[in-house]
C-alpha positions as CSV (number, residue, x, y, z in Angstrom):
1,X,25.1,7.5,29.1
2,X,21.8,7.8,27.5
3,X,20.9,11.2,28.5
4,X,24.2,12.5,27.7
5,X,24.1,10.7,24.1
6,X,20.3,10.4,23.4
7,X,18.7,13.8,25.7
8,X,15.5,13.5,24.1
9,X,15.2,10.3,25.8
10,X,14.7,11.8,28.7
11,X,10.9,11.4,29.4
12,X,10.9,8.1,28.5
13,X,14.0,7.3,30.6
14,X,12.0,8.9,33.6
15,X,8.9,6.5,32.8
16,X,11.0,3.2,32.3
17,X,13.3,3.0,35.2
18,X,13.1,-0.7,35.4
19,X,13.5,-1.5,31.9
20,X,16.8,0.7,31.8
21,X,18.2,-1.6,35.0
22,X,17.8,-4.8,32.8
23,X,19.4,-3.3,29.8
24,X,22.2,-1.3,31.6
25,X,24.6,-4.4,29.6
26,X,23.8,-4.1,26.2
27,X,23.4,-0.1,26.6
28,X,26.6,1.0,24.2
29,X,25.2,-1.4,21.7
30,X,21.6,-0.1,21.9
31,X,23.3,3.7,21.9
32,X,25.0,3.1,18.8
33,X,22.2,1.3,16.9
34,X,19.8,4.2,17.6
35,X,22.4,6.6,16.6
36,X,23.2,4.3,13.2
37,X,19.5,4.7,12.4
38,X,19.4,8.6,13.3
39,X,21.8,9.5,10.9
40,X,20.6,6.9,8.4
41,X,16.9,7.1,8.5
42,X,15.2,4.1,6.0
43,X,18.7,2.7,5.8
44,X,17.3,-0.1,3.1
45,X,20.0,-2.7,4.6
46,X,19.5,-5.7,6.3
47,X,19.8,-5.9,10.0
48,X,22.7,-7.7,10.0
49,X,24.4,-5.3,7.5
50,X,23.9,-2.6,10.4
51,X,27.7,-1.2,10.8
52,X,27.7,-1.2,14.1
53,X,30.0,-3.4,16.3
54,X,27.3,-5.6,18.1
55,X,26.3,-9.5,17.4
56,X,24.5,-10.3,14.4
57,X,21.0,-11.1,16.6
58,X,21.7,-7.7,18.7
59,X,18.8,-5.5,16.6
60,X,16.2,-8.5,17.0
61,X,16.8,-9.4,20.8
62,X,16.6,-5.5,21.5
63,X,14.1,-4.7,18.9
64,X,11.4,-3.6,21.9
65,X,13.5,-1.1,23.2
66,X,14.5,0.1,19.9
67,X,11.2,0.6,19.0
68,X,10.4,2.6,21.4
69,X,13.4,5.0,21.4
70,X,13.4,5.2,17.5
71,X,9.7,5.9,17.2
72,X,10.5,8.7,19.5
73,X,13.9,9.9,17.9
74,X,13.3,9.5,14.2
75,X,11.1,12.2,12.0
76,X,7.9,10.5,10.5
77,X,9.1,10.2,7.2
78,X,11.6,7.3,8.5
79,X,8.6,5.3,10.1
80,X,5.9,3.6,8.3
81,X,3.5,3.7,11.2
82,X,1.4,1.0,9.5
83,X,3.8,-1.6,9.8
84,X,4.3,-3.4,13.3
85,X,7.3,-5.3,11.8
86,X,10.3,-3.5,12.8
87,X,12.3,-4.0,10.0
88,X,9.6,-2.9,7.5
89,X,8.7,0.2,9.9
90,X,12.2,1.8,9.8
91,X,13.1,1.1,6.1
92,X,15.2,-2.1,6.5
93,X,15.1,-4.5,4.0
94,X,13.1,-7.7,5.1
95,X,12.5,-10.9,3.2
96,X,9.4,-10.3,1.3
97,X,6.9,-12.7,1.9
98,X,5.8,-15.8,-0.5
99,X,2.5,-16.3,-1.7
100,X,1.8,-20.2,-3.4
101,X,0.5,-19.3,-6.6
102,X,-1.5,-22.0,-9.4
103,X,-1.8,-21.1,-13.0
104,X,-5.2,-23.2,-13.8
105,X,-5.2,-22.7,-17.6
106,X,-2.3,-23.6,-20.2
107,X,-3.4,-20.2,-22.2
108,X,-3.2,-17.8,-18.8
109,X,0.2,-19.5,-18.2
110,X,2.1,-18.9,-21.2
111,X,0.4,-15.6,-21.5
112,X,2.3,-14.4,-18.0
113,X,5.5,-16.3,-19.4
114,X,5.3,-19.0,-16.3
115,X,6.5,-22.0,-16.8
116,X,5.2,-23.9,-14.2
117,X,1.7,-24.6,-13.0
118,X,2.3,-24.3,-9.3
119,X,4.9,-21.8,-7.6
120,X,5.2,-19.2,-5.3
121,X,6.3,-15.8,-5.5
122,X,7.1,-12.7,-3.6
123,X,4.1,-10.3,-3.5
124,X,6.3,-7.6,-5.0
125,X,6.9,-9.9,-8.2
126,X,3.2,-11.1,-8.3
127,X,2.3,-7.2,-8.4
128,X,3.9,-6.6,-12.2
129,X,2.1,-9.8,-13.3
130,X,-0.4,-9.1,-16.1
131,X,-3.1,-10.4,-15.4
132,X,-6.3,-9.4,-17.3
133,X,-9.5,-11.0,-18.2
134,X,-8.8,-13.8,-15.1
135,X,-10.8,-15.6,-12.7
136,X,-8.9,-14.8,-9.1
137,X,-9.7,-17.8,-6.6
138,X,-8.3,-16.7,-3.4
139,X,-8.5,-20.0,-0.8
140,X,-7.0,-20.2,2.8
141,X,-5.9,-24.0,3.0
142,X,-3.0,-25.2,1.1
143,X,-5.4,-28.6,0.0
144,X,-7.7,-26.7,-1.7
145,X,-5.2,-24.3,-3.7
146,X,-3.9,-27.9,-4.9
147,X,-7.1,-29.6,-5.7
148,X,-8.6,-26.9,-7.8
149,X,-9.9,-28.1,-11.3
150,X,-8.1,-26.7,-14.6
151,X,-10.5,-23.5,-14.9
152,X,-10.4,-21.1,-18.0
153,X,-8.1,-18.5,-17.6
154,X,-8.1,-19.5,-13.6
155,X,-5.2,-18.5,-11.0
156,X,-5.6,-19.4,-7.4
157,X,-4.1,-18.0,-4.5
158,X,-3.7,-18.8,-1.2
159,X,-4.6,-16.0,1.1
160,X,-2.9,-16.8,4.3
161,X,-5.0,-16.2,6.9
162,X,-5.4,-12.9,8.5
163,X,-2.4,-11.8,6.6
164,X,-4.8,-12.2,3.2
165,X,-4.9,-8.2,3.3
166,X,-1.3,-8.1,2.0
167,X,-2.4,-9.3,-1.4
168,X,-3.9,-5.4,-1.6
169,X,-0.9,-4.7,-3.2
170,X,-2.3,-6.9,-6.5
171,X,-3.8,-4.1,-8.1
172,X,-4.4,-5.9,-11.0
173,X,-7.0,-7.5,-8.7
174,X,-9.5,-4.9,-9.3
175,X,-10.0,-5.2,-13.2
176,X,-10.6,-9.6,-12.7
177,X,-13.4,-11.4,-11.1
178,X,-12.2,-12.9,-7.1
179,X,-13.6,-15.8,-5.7
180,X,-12.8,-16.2,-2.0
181,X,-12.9,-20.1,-0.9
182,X,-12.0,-19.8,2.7
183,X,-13.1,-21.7,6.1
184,X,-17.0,-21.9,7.2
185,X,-16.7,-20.3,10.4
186,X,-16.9,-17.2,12.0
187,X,-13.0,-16.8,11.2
188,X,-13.2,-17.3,7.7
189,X,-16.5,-14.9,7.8
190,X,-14.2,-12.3,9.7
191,X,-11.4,-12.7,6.9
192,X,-13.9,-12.5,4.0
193,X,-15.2,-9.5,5.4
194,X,-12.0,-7.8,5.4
195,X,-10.5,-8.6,2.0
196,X,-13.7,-6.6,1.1
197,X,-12.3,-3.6,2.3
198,X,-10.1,-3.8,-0.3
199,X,-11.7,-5.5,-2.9
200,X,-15.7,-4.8,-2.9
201,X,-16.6,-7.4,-5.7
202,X,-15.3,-10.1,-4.0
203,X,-17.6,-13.3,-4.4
204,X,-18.0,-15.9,-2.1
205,X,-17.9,-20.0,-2.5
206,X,-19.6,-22.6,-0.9
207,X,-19.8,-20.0,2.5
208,X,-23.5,-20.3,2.9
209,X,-26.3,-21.4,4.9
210,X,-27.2,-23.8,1.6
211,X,-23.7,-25.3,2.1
212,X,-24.0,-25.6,5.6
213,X,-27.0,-27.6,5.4
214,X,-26.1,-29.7,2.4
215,X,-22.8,-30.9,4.2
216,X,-24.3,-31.0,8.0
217,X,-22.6,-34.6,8.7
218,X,-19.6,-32.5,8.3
219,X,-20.2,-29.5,10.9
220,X,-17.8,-29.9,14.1
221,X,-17.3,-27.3,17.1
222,X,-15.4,-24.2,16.1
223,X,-12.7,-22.6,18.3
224,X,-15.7,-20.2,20.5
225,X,-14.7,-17.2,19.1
226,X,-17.7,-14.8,19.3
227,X,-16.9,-11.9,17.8
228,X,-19.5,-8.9,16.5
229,X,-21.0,-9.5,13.2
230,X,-18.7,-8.6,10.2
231,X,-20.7,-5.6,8.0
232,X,-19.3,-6.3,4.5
233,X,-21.3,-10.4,3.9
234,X,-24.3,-11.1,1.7
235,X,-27.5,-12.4,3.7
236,X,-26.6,-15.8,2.8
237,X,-23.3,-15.3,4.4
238,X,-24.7,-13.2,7.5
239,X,-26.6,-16.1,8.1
240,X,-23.9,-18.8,8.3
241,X,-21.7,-16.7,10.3
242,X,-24.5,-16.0,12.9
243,X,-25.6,-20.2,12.8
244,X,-21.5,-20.6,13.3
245,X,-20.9,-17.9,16.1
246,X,-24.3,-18.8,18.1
247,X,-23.7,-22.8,17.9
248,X,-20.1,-22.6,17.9
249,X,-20.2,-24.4,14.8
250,X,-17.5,-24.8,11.5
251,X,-17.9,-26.5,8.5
């Protein structure tokens, strides 16, 4: 059935014999799927708007397989080979991640038309905000993001992690001053390091050898991650992250 439907699939039917016996049930389904997406490349539907007579979980319990066969089937301009999400990497619409937002001057907030002082938004909506002449304060735990001080013309973020290069899309980033707030250990080093690939002028706080020292009663084991030394940190910060990564150490 595949090779007579899908004949390009014939190399990879040769390499993943097993795999074919353990979907030979759902084949019709995943046939008709890969054929929906052929002849509707970046389809900008949700999966489950797919018209295609299979259960409403069918494309995410087969999404392995239909990775492989549409990354194989479909021309490049119906994959965005930077996204591992496999709704985002062949054009289906996804729900757009939320980012917790604080507005931490009155002025900023009726300036942007917000109404509130805390909310969160999608990172497509926080793109078209205005924001000029601001004082960015990007932190990774949800605490600090709620305990920052009313700051003039402030806005924190919460950066999320490892997924804090997402908020490259905030090109209004560039033209404000960005204060990242995040963990002292060698993962918060790691993450600081990388949202300055995006953003160069990124500043640092409290992520120091001083801080470190003036806060020891508060230093615990980290998780003994040992990872080589990020390139994109301050002396200062180079040296906490190597005190952190040789003593398996986090403040």
């Amino acid at each position: 059935r595949v090779r007579a439907e899908l004949p390009r699939l014939n190399d990879w039917l040769a390499s993943y014999v097993n795999t074919l016996a353990g979907i030979a049930g759902p084949i019709e389904g995943l046939i008709s799927v890969t054929r929906f997406f052929m002849n509707n490349p970046w389809p900008d539907c949700y999966a489950r708007q797919i018209p295609v007579p299979v259960g409403t979980k069918f494309v995410e319990q087969h999404k392995t397989i239909l990775r492989q066969w549409l990354d194989l089937l479909l021309p490049a301009s119906a994959i965005d080979v930077n996204e591992t999400k496999f709704a985002r990497r062949f054009g289906l619409r996804d729900g757009q991640p939320h980012r917790a937002i604080r507005l931490l001057d009155p002025q900023l907030r009726k300036e942007l038309g917000l109404p509130f002082e805390e909310l969160s938004l999608p990172l497509g909506l926080m793109a078209k905000l205005p924001v000029r002449n601001a004082t960015v304060f990007i932190v990774e735990n949800d605490l600090n993001l709620l305990t920052l001080p009313p700051f003039y013309r402030g806005i924190g973020i919460r950066g999320e992690g490892n997924a804090v290069n997402r908020v490259e899309t905030l090109r209004w980033l560039n033209a404000n001053r960005i204060l990242y707030w995040g963990d002292v250990d060698v993962d918060g080093f790691l993450i600081l390091s990388r949202l300055r690939n995006f953003f160069s002028h990124v500043e640092s706080i409290m992520m120091d050898r001083d801080t470190m020292k003036c806060h020891k009663d508060y230093i615990v084991g980290g998780n003994n991650s040992a990872p080589p030394a990020p390139t994109n940190l301050t002396p200062s910060e180079s040296a906490a992250f190597e005190y952190c990564s040789q003593n398996n150490r986090r403040l």
